[in-house]
Structures are given as C-alpha cells and as structure tokens.
N, C-alpha and C positions, 0 to 999 in steps of 0.2 A: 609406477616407476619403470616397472620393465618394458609396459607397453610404450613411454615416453623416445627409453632406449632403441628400440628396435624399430620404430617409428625416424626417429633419427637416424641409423646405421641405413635403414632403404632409403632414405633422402639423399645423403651422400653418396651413397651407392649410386642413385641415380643421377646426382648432379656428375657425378665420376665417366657416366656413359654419354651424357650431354656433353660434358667438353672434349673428349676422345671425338665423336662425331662433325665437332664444330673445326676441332685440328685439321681429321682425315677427308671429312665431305664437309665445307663450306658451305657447298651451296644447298644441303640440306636448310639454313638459315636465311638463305638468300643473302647472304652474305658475303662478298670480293675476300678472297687471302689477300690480297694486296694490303699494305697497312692505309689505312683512311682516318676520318677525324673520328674519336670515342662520341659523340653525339651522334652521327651519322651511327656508327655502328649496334650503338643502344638505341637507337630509333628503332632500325630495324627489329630489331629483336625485341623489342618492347611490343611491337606491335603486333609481331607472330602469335608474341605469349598471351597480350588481351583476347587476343580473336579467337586463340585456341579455349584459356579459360572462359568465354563468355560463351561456347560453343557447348562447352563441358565434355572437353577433350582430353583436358587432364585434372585430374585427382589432386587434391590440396597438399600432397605429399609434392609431388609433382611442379606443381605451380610455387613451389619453394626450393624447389633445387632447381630451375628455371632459373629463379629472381637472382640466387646464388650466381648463377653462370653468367647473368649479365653485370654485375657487381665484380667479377674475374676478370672479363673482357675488356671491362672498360678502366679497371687498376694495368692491364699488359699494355692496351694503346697509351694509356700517359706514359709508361715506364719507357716502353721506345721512343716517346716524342721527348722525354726526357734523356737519353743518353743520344738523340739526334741533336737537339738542339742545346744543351745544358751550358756550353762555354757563351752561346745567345744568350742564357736569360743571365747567366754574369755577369754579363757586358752591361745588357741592361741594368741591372740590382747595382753595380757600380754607377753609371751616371744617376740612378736616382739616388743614390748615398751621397754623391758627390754633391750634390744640389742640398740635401739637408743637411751634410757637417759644414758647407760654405756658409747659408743660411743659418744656422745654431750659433757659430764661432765667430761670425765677422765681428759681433757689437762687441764683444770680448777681445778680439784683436785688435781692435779701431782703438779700444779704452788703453793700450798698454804701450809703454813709449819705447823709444830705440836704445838701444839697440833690440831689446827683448820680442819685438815688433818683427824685425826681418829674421832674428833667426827662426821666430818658429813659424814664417810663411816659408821659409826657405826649407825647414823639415816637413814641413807639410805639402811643398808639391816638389822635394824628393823623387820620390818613388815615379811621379810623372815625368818629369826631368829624362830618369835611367830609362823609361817608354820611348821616348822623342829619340835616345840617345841609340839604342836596339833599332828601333826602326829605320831612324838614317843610315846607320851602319850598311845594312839591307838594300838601301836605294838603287846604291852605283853598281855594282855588283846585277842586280836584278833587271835595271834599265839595260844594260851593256849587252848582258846574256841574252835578253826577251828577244830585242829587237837582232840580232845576230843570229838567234836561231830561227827564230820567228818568218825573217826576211828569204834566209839559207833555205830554207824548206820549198820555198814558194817560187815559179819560175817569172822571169820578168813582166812578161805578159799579164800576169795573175796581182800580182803586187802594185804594179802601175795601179787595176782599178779597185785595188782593195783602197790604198791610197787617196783617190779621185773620191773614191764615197766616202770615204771616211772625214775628208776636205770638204765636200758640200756639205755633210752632216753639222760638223763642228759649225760652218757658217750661218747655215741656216737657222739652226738652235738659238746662237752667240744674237744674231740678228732681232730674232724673236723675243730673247729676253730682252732687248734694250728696246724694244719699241717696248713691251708689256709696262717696262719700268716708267719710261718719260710716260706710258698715259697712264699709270697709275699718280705719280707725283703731279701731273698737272691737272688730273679732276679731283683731287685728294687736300691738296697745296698745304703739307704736314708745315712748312715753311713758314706762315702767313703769323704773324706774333710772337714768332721764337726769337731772342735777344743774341746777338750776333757774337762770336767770341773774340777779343783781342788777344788773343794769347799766339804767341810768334811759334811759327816750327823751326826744327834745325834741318827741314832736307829742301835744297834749293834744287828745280829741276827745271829741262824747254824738253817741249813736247820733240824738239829737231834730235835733241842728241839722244833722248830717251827710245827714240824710234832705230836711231845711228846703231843705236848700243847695241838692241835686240837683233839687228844685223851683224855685230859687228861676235856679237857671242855664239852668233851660228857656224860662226869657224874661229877656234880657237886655236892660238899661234903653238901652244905647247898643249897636250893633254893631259901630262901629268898634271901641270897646274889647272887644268879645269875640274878636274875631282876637288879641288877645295878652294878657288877664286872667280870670280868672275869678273871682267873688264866694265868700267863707269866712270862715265864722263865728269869732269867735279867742275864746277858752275861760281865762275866770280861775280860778288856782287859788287860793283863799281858804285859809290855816291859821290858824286861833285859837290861842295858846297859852294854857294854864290851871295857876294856881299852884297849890301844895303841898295837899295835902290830908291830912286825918287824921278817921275816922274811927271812932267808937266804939261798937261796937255786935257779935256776934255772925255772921261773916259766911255769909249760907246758900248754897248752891252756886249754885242761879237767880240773885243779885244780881252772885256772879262772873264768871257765864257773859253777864251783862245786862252787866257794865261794859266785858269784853273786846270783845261784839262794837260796844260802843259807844266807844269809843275806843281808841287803840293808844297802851298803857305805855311810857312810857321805862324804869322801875320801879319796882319792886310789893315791898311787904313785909307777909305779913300774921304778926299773934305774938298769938296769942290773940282778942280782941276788937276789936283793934285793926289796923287797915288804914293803912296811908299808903300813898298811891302820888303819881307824880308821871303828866301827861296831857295829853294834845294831840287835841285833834278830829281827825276824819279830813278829809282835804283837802277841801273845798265847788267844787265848778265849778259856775263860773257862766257862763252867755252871756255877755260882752262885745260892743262894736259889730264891725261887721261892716267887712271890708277887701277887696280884691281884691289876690290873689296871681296871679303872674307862671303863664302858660301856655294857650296858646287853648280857649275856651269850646269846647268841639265839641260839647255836646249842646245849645246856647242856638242856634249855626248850622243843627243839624241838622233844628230845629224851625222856625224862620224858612223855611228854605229850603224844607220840605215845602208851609208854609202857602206862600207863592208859588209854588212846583208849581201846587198845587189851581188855587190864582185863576187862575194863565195858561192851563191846562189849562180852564178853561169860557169863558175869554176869544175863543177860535177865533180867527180870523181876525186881529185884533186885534193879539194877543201872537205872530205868527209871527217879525217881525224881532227879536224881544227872544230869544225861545228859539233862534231861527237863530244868533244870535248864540255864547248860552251854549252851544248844541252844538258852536261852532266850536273856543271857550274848550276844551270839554271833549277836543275832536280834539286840539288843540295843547298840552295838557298831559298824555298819553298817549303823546304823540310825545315829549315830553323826556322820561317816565319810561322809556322804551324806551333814552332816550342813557342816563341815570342807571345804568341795570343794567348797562350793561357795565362801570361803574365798583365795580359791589358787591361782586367777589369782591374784591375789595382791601381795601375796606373793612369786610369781615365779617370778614374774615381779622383785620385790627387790632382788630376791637370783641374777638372772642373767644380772641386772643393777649394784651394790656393786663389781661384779667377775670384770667386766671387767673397772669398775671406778677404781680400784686401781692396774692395770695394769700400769706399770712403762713405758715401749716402746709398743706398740703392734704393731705397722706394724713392726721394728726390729724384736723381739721376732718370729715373725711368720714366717718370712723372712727367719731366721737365721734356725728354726727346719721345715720348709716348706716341705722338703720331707719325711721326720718324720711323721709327719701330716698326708702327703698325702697317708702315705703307711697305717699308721692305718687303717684311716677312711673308704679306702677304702675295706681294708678287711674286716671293720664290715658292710661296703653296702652289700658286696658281702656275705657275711653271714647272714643281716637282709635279704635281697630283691632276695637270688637265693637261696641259701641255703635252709634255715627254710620254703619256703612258699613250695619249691618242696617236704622235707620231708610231710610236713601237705596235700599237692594236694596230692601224692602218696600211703599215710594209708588213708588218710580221703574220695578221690575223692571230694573235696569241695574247694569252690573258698576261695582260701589264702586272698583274698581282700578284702571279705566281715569281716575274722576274724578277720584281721588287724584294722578294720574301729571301731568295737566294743570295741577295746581295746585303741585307739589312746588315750584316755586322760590319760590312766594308759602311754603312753610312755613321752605326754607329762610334766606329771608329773612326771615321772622319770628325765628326763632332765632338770627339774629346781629344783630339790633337790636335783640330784648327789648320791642317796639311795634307792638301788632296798626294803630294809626293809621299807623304810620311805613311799613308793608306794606301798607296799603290801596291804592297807586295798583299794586304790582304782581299783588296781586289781580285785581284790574280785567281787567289784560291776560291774564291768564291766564285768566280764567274767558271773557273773552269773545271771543279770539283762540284756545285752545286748546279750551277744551271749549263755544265756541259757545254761550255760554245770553245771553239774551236783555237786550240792551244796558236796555232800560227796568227787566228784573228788577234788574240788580245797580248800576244807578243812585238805583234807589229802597233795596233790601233790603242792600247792604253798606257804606254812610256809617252806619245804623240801627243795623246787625249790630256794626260795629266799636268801636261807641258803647255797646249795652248788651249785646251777648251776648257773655258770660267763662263759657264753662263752664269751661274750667282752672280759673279764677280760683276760680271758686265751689269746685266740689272740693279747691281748696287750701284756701282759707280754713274752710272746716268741718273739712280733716284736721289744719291749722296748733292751731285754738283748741281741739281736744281734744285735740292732745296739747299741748298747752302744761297745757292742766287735769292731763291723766295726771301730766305730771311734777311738777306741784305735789302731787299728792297727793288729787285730788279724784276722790270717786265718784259721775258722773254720772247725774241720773236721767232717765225717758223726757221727761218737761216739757221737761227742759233739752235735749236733744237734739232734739225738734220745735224749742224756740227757735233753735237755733245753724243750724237749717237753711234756716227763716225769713228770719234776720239775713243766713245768707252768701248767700243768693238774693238779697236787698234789697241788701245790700252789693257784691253783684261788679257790679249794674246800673252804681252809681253808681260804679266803678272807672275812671278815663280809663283810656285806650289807649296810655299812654303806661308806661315802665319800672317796674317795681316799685310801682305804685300800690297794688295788691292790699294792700302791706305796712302803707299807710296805713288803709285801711279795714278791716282787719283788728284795729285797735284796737275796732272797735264792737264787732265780733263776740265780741270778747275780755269787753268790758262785757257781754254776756247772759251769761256764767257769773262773772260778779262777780271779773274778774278784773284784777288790776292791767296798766294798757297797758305798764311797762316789761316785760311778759314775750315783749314782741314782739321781745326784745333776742336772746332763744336761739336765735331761728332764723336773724336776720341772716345768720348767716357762709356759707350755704348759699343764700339768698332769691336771688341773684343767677342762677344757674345753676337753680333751677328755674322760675323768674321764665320764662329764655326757653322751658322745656318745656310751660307753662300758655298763652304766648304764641301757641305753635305749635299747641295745641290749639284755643284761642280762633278765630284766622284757619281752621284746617281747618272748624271748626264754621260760620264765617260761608259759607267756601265750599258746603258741603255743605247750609244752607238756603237760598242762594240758587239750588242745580241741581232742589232738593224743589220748592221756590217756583214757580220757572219750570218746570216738568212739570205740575205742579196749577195754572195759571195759564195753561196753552196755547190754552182757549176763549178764556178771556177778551182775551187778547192780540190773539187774529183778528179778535171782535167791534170790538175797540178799534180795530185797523190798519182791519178795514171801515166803521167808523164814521169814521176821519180821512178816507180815500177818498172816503166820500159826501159828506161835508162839503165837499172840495175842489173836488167835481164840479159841488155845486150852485153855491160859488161863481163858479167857473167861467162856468158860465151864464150 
C-alpha cells in the first residue's frame, strides 16, 4: 500500500514537471503555443510518447503521467474552442430542436381545431416573432451609419473602385447563378408530370412598373417615410364582357386558332357554317395610381446614405464631428447586436419549429414537389460549395473554408429568419471581428450587397418559372430562356431582403413566358423552406464579395489611410 502511494505521488510529481515544461518550452513537444485543433495536438504528442516508450526512454511511472498530460491537453483545447465558439454551437442546437419540436408537434397541432390551433402556433413562434422584431430594429440605424462612415473614411478616388468591383462582383455572381439554374431545370425537367395549380393569387404585377418602381425607390420624396414605406404601383384588372355571338360563314382553321388566342371561351359550338360562341376579353392591366405599402425603403436609404458618404468624405476637416459621431452610432449598434445574438438561439429555434408545425401534409407536400426541391437545392450547393469558394481561392489564393467558418453564424442566422436584411448586423460582426476584413469594405459593400445581390434568389426564380412552364406543358425555346434569365437577373436585384419576396417577383419572371401569375400558387407550399436555403446563399455571397473586395482593394485602402494621415498632419500644423 505504501509502495502504491509513493508510486503514485512521483507520478504526479512527474506529470506536474511535464506540464510546467509543455506551458514554458512548447517546443520541447514540438508543439505550436498557438491554439490548434486537440487531434493535431494529441497526435503530436501521442507519437513523442510511443517512440520514446518503444525506445525505453521512459519508466512505466513515466509513460503514465505522459498519458495524464495528454488527457490535460486535449480537455484545455476543447475548453477554449468551447468558450470560442459556444453562442455557434447554440445556434446550432437551436435549429436542430427547432426541426424536432416542428416534426414531434405538427400531427398534434394539425388534430386540434380553431381557435386552439392558432393560439398555440402563435405562442410558439412568439419568441421568433421578438428575433425578427430586435433585429429589424437594428437595420436602419446600422445600414445609415455603415455606409456614412464607411464611405467618409475613404477618398473619392478609392470608393469609385471599391464600388466598380463590388458592381462587377454582384453581376457576375447573379449571372452565374441564373445560367447554373435554367441548365439544371432543363436537363433535370422536375416539371415533366407535376399537376398544374388553379388556385388564384392576390398580387397583380407588369414587369414595366415593377422595374419603374425599383427606380422610382432609389430616390425617395420624403425619408422619414422611407424608414417605414415604400412606393408600388397598384395594377387594374379591366374585364370586358361580350355578348352572344353567331356567326355564319365556313369556319377555316387560321380564324379558329386567331379567335382562341384572342379570347378565352366560356363556349364554343361549331355545326357546319355556323359558329356561336359566347366570350370574354382576356383580362387588360392597367397602371393605376401609385400608393406606398407598409415596409422600409432600404434601397432609397441605401442611396441617400452613399451620396452623403461622398460629400462628407471630400468635406475633411469640416464633416469630422458628424462622421465621429455616426462611427459611434455605428460602435453602439454593434454592441447591441452582440446582446441580440445571445438571444437568437431561442428564437431561431421558434421561427423554424412554428414553419414546420403548421405544415398541413408534409411527407405529401415534399413528395408531391420532390424534384422541385431537389433541382433547387442543389443548384444553390453547387453555387454555395464550387462556385463562390473557387471565385474567392482564384483573386484571394486563401482557403475558402477558413472564410466560410468565420461567417457560419451569419448563415446560420440567415436560415432561421428567412432575411439576408434581418442577418446584416450579424454579418457585420463576423466578417469584421472574425475574419478581420476591413471595417470601410463591409460598411460600404454589405448595406449594397444585401440590398441587391440574391444569387439564390436569382437561381430560384429561373428554376421556379421553367418549371412552372414544364408543368404547364410548354416547350421552351432558346429566346425564351435568354428572356427568363435576363428577367430573373433584373428581378432578384429588385427583390428586398426581406422573407419570401423572391415569391413576389417572380410573378414578372412568370410574364416573359406568358404565363399566368396565379401559377405561382404550385409552389407556395414549399417556397417557405427554400426561401431560407436561397437566404443563406444570398448572405454567403454578400460575404464572400466583401473578403474578394477587400483583397483587390488593399492599395487602395493604404493610399486612402495615408492620404487621411497627411491631411491630419497638415492640419495640424
């Protein structure tokens, strides 16, 4: 027993001078201080200790307070990767609850009638609700400051081609997802026996005024009112009806095929010579006067705030307490979205438990748009995971995976709110607290980014409006496929940032293949749950040209800090 004891006491003893050494000389173990992955770390040292005991360089006393110290080592590296990443794996541990209390509860919610039914979907994405509700708060405020200080910082010169790349980035990208999409839906054709829906929508739209609009919001008449409205065209539907007709006369096929496409029969009888039909013009939309519907303007602030960038930015001296100011603004709204996120696993959890509790069928639903589904998703993998990382390997020469890792909670956040706008302040902090890119790049280039770059969006909307055509029954030709890809470039710009917009504008897209907008009704039941995968893409994308941006933007950045420098010094003088 005693010898047990004393046997043990030099053990500890010794594992006490092995971790003292491993603290003070590292490289005694060949080992980096730098913190690295606990495998890598116990690797090493795993393999010191076989080589030494197969050597018989140390004593069984030895070769146990060894084993001791790397059993230490590799409890300290989880413990830092845990108080590094711990509000990450929240996040996480939330959407996957959220997926299992939705899945557990729905057949139980589906069984229970109204009113009992909405209140407790309505207590249950609660808590999501108060996320949406914190985070918007955040927007204006954040977008206003970014881009004001952002712009102020940087001299004209320097901003033009931060601008310029940031503008071919987005196009290039947007472009690229819409070709990926049309040739995935057209060697794929999820379309090809899917049952067409009747069901009517209530948003009437023309691709003319929808474009009008998106201009007409880039300069807003008042700003107060763009913090909470935005200007839209409202679109009348005219129908003429026409009485009985009869006809007498030999009817030759051209006249038949001239009346069908010119009006839609109630019915048609033809008996020899004789035609009656009864007929109705096809619905006439017309512009109506314009209104302002409820939701902030963010591409009418986005441009405001740029243009006062520039001016205070050539103002020197002049604009320092105004922009001192807005940088503090910007400090103190950064700092609350920091409190904000500890609150977000809760609230993601609720956003993406309530989606799929009041889901009516969902193994049907899935079942029924399955290749739908699969054509999307997969062309936004192939756009988040080959695409965007090879652009960013190919300007930047740096590992796409490490950039990915910095931003992961901005994506996960994007996917439980469904709002690349609503994700913008946690953007922010991540790009610029974790992967360190340059507070003027993503002040200027992600208010812009979240405003008009949707590649999700865009690759949905081209794969949405052909197969919507497939299942009608149409065979498209190349014209019409340059159109649809034209449209859903133009159309994902003007998409807000906000949940499901895509689904709006995807009526235009619908009008270049002459298609009726209630067929945006087929996809509904699914829009929701790819809504946030397009989401996710969307914010990756904004992050990923604002790390390009800021790489191809590193002269100019220095010239600009040496140029604030001299300026300072003369004043000075």
């Amino acid at each position: 027993m005693g010898h047990s004891i004393s046997y043990m006491a030099r053990a500890i003893g010794h594992s006490q001078t092995v971790f003292k050494n491993y603290i003070y000389n590292p490289h005694m173990y060949r080992i980096k201080k730098s913190p690295g992955s606990p495998s890598t770390l116990n690797d090493r040292y795993r393999r010191r200790l076989l080589r030494q005991a197969s050597n018989f360089l140390l004593t069984p006393r030895q070769i146990a307070a060894e084993a001791g110290v790397i059993a230490i080592l590799h409890t300290v590296q989880y413990v830092k990767v845990w108080k590094r990443d711990k509000l990450m794996i929240f996040i996480i541990v939330g959407v996957l609850l959220g997926f299992l209390v939705g899945l557990t509860c729905n057949k139980s919610i589906q069984n229970l009638e109204e009113p009992k039914k909405s209140t407790l979907l309505t207590f249950l994405g609660f808590p999501g609700e108060i996320l949406m509700r914190m985070l918007k708060m955040l927007i204006l405020p954040l977008i206003v400051s970014s881009l004001i200080v952002g712009l102020a910082d940087l001299d004209q010169k320097a901003s033009g081609k931060i601008g310029r790349r940031a503008i071919i980035y987005y196009m290039v990208t947007t472009l690229i997802a819409v070709f990926l999409g049309i040739t995935l839906v057209a060697l794929i054709k999820p379309g090809i026996g899917v049952a067409s829906s009747s069901a009517k929508s209530n948003k009437d739209v023309r691709a003319l005024d929808s474009f009008l609009d998106l201009i007409r919001n880039c300069f807003p008449e008042n700003l107060v009112q763009a913090t909470f409205q935005q200007f839209q065209t409202n679109v009348k539907v005219i129908k003429v009806d026409l009485k009985r007709h009869e006809v007498n006369f030999s009817a030759p096929k051209n006249l038949t095929d001239y009346l069908r496409k010119t009006y839609e029969f109630k019915t048609s009888e033809v008996n020899g010579t004789n035609i009656t039909y009864y007929e109705t013009w096809r619905d006439i939309k017309i512009a109506g006067s314009g209104n302002f519907s409820p939701g902030t303007n963010i591409l009418g602030l986005v441009v405001f705030s740029i243009a006062v960038g520039i001016v205070l930015g050539n103002m020197e001296t002049r604009a320092e307490a105004f922009v001192s100011w807005m940088a503090t603004l910007n400090d103190v709204i950064m700092q609350l979205v920091t409190v904000v996120m500890w609150y977000s696993p809760v609230g993601i959890c609720s956003l993406v438990a309530v989606k799929f509790s009041e889901m009516n069928n969902i193994s049907g639903t899935f079942e029924s748009l399955g290749m739908y589904m699969a054509t999307v998703i997969v062309g936004l993998v192939i756009h988040s995971f080959f695409i965007l990382p090879t652009i960013y390997l190919m300007v930047t020469r740096e590992n796409p995976l490490t950039f990915v890792k910095g931003v992961l909670q901005a994506l996960i956040t994007a996917f439980g709110t469904s709002s690349s706008s609503a994700t913008l302040p946690v953007t922010f902090k991540c790009l610029e607290e974790n992967n360190k890119i340059d507070k003027r790049i993503t002040r200027f280039v992600l208010p812009v980014g979240a405003t008009v770059n949707m590649d999700g969006t865009a690759l949905y909307e081209a794969v949405a409006a052909i197969f919507i055509a497939q299942a009608a029954g149409l065979e498209l030709s190349i014209g019409q496929y340059i159109a649809v890809s034209v449209t859903a470039t133009l159309a994902s710009i003007g998409a807000a940032g906000i949940p499901q917009a895509g689904l709006v504008t995807m009526m235009v897209v619908l009008q270049t293949l002459g298609l009726p907008e209630d067929s945006v009704t087929l996809i509904f039941a699914v829009d929701w749950f790819l809504d946030r995968l397009r989401t996710t893409v969307n914010v990756l994308g904004d992050a990923f040209g604002a790390g390009i941006v800021a790489h191809l933007s590193r002269a100019d950045l220095s010239e600009s800090t040496e140029a604030t420098y001299q300026s300072d010094r003369s004043v000075a003088v």
